[in-house]
C-alpha positions in Angstrom: -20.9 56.8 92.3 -18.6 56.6 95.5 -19.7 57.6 98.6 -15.2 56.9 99.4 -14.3 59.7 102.2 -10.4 60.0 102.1 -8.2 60.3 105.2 -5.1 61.7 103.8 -2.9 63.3 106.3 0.1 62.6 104.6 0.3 61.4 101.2 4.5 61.0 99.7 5.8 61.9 96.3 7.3 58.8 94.8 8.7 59.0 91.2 7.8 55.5 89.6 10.7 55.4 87.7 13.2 55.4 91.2 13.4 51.8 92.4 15.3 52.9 95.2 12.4 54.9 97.0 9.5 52.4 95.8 11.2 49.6 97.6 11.0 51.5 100.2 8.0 54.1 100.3 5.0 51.5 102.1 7.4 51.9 105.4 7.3 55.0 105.4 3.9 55.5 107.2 1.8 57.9 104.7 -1.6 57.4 104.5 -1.0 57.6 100.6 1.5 57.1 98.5 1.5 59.2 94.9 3.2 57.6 92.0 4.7 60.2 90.3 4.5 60.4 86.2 4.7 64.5 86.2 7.3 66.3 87.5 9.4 64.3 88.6 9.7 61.8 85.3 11.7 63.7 82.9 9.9 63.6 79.4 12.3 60.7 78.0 11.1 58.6 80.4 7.5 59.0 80.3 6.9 55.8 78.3 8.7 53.4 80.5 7.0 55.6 84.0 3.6 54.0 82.5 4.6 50.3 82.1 6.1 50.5 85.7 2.9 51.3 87.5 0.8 48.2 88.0 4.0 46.5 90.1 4.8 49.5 91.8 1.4 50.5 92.8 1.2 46.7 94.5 3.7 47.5 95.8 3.8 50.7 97.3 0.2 49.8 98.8 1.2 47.1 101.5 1.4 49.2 104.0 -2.2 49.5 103.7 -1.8 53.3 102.1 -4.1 54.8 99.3 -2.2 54.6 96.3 -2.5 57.4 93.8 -1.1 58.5 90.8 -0.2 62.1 89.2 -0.9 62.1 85.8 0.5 64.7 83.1 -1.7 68.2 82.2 -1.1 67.9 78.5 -4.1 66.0 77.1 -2.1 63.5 74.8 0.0 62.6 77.6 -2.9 62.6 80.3 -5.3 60.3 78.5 -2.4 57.6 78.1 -1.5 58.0 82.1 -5.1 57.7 83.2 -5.2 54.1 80.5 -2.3 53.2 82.5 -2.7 54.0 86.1 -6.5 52.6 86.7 -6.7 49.4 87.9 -6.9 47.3 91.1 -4.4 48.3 92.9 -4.7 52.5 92.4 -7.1 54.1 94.4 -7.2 57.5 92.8 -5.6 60.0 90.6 -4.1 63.3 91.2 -4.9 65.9 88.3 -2.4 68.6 88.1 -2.8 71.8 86.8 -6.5 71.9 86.7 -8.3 74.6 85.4 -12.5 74.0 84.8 -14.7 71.8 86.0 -14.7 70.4 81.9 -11.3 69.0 82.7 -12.4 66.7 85.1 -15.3 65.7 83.4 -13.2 64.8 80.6 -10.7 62.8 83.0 -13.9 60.9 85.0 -15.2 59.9 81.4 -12.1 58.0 80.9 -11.5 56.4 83.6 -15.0 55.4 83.6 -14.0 54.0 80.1 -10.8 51.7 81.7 -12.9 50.7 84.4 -15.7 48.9 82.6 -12.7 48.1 80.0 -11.1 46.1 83.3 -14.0 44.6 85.2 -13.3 47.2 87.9 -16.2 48.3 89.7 -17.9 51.9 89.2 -16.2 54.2 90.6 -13.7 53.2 92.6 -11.1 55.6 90.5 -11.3 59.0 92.5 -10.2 62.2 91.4 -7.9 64.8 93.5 -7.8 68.2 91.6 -4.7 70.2 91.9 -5.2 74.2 91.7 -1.8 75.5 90.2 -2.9 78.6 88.7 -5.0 81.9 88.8 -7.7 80.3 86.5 -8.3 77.2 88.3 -8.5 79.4 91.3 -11.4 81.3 89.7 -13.1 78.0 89.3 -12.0 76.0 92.5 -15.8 75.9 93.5 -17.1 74.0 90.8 -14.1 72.3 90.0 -15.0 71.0 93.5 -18.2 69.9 92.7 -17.5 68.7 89.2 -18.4 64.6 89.5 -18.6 62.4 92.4 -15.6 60.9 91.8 -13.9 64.4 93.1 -13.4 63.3 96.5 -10.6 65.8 97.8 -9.0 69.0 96.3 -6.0 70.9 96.8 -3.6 73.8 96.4 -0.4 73.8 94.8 1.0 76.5 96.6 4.7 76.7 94.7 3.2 76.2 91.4 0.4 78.9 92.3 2.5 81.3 93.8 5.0 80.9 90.8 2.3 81.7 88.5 0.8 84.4 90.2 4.3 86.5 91.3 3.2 85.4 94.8 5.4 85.0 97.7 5.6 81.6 99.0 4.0 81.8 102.4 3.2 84.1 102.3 -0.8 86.6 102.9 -1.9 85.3 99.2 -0.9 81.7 99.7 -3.1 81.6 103.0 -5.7 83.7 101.0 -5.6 81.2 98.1 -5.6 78.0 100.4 -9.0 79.9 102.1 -10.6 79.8 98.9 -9.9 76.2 98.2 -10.7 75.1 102.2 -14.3 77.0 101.4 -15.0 75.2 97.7 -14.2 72.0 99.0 -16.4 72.1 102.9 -18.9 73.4 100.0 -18.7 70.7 98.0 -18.6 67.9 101.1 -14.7 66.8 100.3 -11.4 67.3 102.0 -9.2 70.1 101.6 -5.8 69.0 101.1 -2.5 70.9 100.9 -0.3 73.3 102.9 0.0 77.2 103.0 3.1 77.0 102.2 5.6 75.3 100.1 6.1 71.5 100.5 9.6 70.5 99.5 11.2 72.5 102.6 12.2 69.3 103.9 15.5 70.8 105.0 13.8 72.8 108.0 11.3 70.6 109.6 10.9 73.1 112.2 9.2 75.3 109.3 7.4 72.7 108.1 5.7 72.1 111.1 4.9 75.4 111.4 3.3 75.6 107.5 1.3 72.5 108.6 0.2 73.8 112.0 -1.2 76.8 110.0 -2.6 74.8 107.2 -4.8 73.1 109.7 -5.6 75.8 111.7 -7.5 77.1 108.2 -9.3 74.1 107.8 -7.1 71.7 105.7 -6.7 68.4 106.7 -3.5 67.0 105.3 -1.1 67.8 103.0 1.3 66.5 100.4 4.9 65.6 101.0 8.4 65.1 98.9 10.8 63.6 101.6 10.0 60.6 104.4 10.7 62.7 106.9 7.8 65.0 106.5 5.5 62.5 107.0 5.9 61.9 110.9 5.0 65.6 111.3 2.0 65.7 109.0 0.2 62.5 110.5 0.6 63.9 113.4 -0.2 67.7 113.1 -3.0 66.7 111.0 -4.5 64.0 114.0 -6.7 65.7 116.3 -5.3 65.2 120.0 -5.9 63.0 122.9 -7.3 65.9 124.9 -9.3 67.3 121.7 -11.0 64.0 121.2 -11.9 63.9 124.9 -13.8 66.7 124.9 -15.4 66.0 121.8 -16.8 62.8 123.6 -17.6 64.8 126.4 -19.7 67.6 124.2 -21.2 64.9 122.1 -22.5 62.7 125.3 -23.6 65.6 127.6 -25.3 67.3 124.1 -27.2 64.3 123.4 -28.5 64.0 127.1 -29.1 67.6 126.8 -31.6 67.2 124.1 -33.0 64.0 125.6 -34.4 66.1 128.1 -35.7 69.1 125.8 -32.8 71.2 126.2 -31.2 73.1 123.1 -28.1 74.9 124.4 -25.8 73.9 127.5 -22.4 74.7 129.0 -19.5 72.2 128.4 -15.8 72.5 130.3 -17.3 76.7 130.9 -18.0 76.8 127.1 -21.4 77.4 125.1 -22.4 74.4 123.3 -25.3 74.3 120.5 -25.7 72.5 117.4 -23.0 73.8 115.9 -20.4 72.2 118.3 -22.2 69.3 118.1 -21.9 68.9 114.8 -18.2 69.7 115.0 -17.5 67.4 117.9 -18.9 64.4 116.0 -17.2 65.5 113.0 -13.9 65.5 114.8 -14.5 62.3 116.6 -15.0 60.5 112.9 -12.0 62.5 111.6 -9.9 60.8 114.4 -11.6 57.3 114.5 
């Protein structure tokens, strides 16, 4: 179906219906840009958020960003967001609220259905599962591995810890993110999202701390709500100029290793096998 692998270190909030911040949002520097028909639309204006997404997708994406868009949990409202968001210009959409592994199906069958509908070619609508609750939680793995259009999943972390009493931050949010970061290497997708709450834009200091942990756990970018976030995030979330020299150096002195028969050597004083390999190369094509 799509064989798409996402590089999202930062992907900005942007309610559709705000002229002011789409004008503005493909300068921002995130590597996508969600159009926001959820939360952020207030139910009176959930008509009018629909019409506005073709232009503002175009628009949002010349920056060169993946353009997605949140569509609404309630079915009646969800089927008439996914008729209006696929097209061209939208690379994926961001389910919220997700529950089962039917729910996706559900959501992959229609888009299928708009694709052929508009000449689009299979496929090229991905899917990004939100986990928001206790139940989807239960479920993350084979919501992960629901359809091939799934090609990154995340935690919600204030909706999550909202519904489960949690404190934000805190031991279960790290918990919960664990379980997602394990569904989705599972699965072969990214895990994106932050151990902690995302709209803490007034402490950037914090924030950079969330993100710092949120990698250090195996997720590999996160969602923001304010511009300034989104420095922090590509960056945190980019391996560094002395990580992806030694990853050259274990990959080339590995490969000359096993030229000559050998299974197992010493890079920089450390034990290298396959396993570091394998992660070298993998953090070589994360940061390519």
């Amino acid at each position: 179906m799509t064989a798409y692998r996402p590089r999202w270190r930062s992907l900005l909030y942007v309610p559709v219906v705000s002229e002011r911040f789409v004008a503005k949002a493909h300068e921002r520097g995130a590597d996508a840009i969600i159009l926001e028909l959820e939360d952020a639309v207030a139910p009176s204006e959930k008509d009018r958020a629909r019409t506005l997404i073709p232009a503002a997708a175009a628009r949002v994406g010349r920056g060169g960003a993946d353009v997605l868009v949140r569509v609404n949990r309630p079915w009646r409202l969800a089927v008439r967001d996914v008729e209006a968001a696929v097209g061209p210009d939208v690379r994926g959409l961001v389910l919220p609220k997700v529950d089962s592994a039917e729910h996706v199906l559900a959501l992959a069958e229609i888009a299928a259905s708009v694709e052929e509908e508009r000449g689009l070619p299979a496929g090229h609508t991905v899917l990004f599962p939100r986990i928001e609750g206790p139940r989807g939680l239960l479920n993350v793995a084979e919501i992960a591995a629901a359809h091939p259009r799934v090609v990154a999943i995340g935690l919600g972390s204030s909706d999550y810890t909202i519904a489960t009493g949690m404190e934000a931050g805190g031991a279960g949010n790290a918990m919960a993110s664990f379980l997602v970061v394990n569904a989705a290497k599972a699965a072969g997708i990214e895990a994106i999202g932050l151990t902690g709450a995302i709209v803490g834009f007034g402490d950037l200091d914090a924030f950079r701390r969330s993100a710092e942990d949120s990698r250090a756990l195996g997720l590999r970018g996160a969602p923001c709500v304010h511009p300034s976030q989104v420095p922090i995030l590509n960056e945190v979330f980019s391996p560094t100029a002395d990580e992806l020299a030694r990853a050259r150096r274990v990959v080339e002195e590995y490969e000359r290793a096993l030229a000559a028969g050998e299974g197992a050597i010493t890079v920089d004083g450390e034990f290298v096998d396959v396993p570091f390999y394998e992660q070298a190369k993998r953090l070589l094509a994360h940061g390519a």
